[in-house]
Structures are given as structure tokens and as C-alpha cells.
C-alpha positions in Angstrom: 50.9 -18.6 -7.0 48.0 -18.5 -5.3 45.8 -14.8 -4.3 46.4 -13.0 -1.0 43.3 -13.1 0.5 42.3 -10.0 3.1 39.5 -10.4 4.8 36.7 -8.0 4.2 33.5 -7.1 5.7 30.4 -7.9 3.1 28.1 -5.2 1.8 24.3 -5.2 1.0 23.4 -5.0 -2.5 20.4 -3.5 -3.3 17.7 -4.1 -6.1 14.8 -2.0 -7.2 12.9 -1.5 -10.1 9.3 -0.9 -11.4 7.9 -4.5 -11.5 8.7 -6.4 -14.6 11.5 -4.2 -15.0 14.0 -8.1 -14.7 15.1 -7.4 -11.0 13.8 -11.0 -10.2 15.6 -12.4 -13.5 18.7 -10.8 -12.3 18.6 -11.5 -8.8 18.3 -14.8 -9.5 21.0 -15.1 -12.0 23.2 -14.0 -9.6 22.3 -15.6 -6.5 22.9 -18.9 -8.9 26.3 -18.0 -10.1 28.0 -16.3 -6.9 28.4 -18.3 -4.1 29.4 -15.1 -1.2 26.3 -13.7 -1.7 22.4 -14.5 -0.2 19.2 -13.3 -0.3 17.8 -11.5 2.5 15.1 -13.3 4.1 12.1 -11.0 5.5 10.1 -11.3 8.4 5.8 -11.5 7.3 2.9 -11.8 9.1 1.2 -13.2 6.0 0.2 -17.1 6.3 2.6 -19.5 4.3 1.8 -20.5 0.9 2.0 -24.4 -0.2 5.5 -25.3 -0.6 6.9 -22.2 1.6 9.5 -23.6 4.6 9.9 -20.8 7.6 13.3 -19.7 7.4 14.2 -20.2 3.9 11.5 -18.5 2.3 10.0 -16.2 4.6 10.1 -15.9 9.4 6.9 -16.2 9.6 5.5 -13.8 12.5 2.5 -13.6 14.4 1.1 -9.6 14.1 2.0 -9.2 17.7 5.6 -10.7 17.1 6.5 -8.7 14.5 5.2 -5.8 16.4 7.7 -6.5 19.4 10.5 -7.1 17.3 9.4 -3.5 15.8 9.4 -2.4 18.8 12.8 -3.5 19.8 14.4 -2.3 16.8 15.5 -5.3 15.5 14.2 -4.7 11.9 16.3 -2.8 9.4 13.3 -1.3 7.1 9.8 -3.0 7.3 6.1 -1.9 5.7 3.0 -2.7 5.6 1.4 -4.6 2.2 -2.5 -4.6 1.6 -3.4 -6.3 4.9 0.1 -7.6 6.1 3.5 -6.6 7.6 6.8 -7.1 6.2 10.2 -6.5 7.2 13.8 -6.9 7.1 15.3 -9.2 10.4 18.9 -7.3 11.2 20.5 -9.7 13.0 21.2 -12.9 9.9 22.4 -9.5 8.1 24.9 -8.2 10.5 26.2 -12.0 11.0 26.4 -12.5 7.3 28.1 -9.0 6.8 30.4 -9.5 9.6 31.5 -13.2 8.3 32.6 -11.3 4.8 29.4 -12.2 3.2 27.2 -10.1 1.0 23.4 -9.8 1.2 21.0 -9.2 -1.2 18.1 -7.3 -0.9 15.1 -7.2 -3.4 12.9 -4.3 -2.2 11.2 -1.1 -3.2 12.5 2.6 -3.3 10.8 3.0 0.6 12.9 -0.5 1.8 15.8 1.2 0.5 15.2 4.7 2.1 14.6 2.9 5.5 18.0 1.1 5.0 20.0 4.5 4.2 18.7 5.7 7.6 19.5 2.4 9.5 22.3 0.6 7.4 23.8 3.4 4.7 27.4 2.7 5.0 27.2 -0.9 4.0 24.6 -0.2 0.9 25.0 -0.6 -2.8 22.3 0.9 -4.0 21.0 -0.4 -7.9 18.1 0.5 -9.7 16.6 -1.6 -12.6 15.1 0.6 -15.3 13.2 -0.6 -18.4 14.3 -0.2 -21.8 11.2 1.5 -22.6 7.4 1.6 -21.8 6.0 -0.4 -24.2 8.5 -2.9 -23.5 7.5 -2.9 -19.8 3.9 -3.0 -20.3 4.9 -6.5 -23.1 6.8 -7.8 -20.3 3.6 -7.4 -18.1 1.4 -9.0 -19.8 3.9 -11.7 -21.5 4.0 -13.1 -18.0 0.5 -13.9 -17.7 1.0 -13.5 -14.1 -1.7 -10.4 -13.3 -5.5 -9.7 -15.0 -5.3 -6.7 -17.5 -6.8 -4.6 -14.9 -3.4 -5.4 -12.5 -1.1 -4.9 -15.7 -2.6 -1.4 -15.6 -2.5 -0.5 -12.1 1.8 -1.8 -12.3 2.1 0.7 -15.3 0.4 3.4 -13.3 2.6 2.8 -10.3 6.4 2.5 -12.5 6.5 6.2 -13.1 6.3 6.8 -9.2 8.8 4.0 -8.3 11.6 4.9 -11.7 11.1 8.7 -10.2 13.1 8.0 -7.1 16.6 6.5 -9.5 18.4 9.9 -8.4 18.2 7.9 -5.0 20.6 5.4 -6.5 24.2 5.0 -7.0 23.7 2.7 -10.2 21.1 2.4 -13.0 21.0 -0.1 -15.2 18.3 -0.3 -18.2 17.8 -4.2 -18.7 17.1 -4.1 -22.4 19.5 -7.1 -23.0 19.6 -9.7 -19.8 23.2 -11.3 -20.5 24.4 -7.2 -20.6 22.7 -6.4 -17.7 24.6 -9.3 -15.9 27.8 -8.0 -17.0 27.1 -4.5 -15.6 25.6 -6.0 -11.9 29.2 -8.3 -11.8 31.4 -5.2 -12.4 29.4 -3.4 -9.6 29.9 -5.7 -7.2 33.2 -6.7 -8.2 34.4 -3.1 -7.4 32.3 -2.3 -4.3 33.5 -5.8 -2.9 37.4 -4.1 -3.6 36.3 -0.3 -1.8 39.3 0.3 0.6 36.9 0.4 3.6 35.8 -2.7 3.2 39.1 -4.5 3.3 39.0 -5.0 7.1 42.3 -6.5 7.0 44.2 -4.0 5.0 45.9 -2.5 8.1 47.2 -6.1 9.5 48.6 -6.9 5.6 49.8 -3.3 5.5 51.9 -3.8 8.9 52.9 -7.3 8.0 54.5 -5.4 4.2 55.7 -2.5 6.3 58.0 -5.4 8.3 59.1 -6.8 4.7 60.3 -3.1 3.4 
């Protein structure tokens, strides 16, 4: 017998987490193994690295386009990092979402406040904590990504970003990946079931109220 299917409207799953916390690991993950949900693709004004294809990776933007498509509201959050802009395009999202989709969105505690004030009704917000400090700072440096000086500055900055987890409606501490997994599928598994994203509920209701 196969499952009743009623359409739904997607959602926007939030990520954040002090860097190195495993939101990339588990983004990832997930992105791999679920096939109705997508990253979100931002809009930067930063020039494209070897190997990076427009539209996949990153719309890339000319200062004064981004500024216009500010300007006309058509980005959902956006800042500014070191000396270039970066922001969140609306209109993929509200296609996807509309199309029963889910988006995924890897951004800071500041993304995330911008998307409460522009998007809040379609959030799932998840914050990625650390098992411990030592065991952030070991993930730092095991990834031989940043100079010791950078390692420092990241461990400086984590108390800042885990300070804002009251913001969220789910914490997870990653201290086993394969757990953490589990945790992120049940999430989505029961925000993707919430009542008022059944968009068809009232037709199926109707059609079962015929039946009675």
C-alpha cells in the first residue's frame, strides 16, 4: 500500500555554530543523504576562486549590483565580510519553498536574526555547540586550515557566537558525528510533519469528510 502523500510547503533549516564546531561536516552529511533539501546559494561581491562556477557555488555580483538588489529588497539577510558583501538571494528560496522543497542555510547568529525579521515563519533554527573547549580548539588546529594566530582569534570569537543559542529552537553538542546526524534527521523529520506546513491537509481533510 503505498503512502498518502499531501503536499507541503518546505521550510528553511538553519545551521550555526562557532567555527569548527562540525556544522560543515553535518551539512554536508545531509545535503548527501536527503534528496528534498538544498543549500542556499548566496549572492558575493568577492571575485571567484579557481574551480568556483556562478550559480552553483556562489551569484557573483558586482558592488553596485548587489547594492540594487539591496536596495530592492530582494535579499533575505546579507553582511558585510572583511572587504566584501554577502547575502542571501530570496527569490530561488521562495521557489524552492513553494515547490515543497527545503533549504538549507549555513550562516551566523546575525544571518539568522536578519531571517527571523524577514522569513521567521518558515525557520528551523539549529545551533551546533562543541563538546567542550579544548575539544574545539583540537579541532582547530587538527584542520591545519588557519596559522596559530587565526586558531586564536576563532577561539576568541566562539564564546560571542555560542552566547546567542537561547536564539535557537534546537542545540545540538557534536561530540559524536553519526549522533549528531541522528538528532538533525529527527528535527527535520518532525518540522517537515508541523500541521501548518501540510498545505494540503484541508483538500485531504474535505476529500475524508466525503468518505465519513
Amino acid at each position: 500500500m503505498s503512502e498518502i502523500a499531501i503536499q507541503r510547503r518546505g521550510l528553511m533549516l538553519v545551521l550555526s555554530s562557532p567555527s569548527g564546531a562540525g556544522k560543515t561536516t553535518l551539512s554536508r552529511l545531509l545535503l548527501e543523504e536527503d534528496e528534498n533539501i538544498s543549500m542556499s546559494v548566496s549572492v558575493t561581491t568577492r571575485a571567484p576562486r579557481d574551480g568556483e562556477v556562478d550559480g552553483r557555488d556562489y551569484f557573483f555580483k558586482s558592488t553596485e549590483e548587489f547594492g540594487l538588489m539591496r536596495n530592492r529588497g530582494e535579499l533575505l539577510e546579507h553582511a558585510k565580510v572583511f572587504d566584501n558583501y554577502y547575502g542571501t538571494p530570496s527569490a530561488p528560496v521562495d521557489e524552492a519553498l513553494a515547490k515543497g522543497r527545503d533549504v538549507l542555510f549555513d550562516i551566523d547568529w546575525q544571518g539568522t536574526q536578519q531571517l527571523m525579521e524577514t522569513a521567521n515563519q518558515h525557520l528551523v533554527k539549529v545551533f551546533i555547540m562543541p563538546p567542550s573547549g579544548q575539544e574545539l580548539e583540537k579541532r582547530l588546529t587538527k584542520r591545519a586550515l588557519d596559522p596559530p594566530e587565526v586558531v586564536a582569534a576563532r577561539m576568541d570569537k566562539a564564546w560571542n557566537e555560542i552566547s546567542h543559542y537561547t536564539e535557537y529552537e534546537y542545540i545540538i553538542i557534536n561530540d559524536v558525528v553519526e549522533e549528531s546526524m541522528k538528532k538533525l534527521r529527527s528535527i527535520l523529520r518532525a518540522e517537515r510533519l508541523k500541521r501548518e506546513r501540510q498545505i494540503g491537509l484541508a483538500n485531504f481533510v474535505r476529500g475524508l469528510q466525503q468518505t465519513l
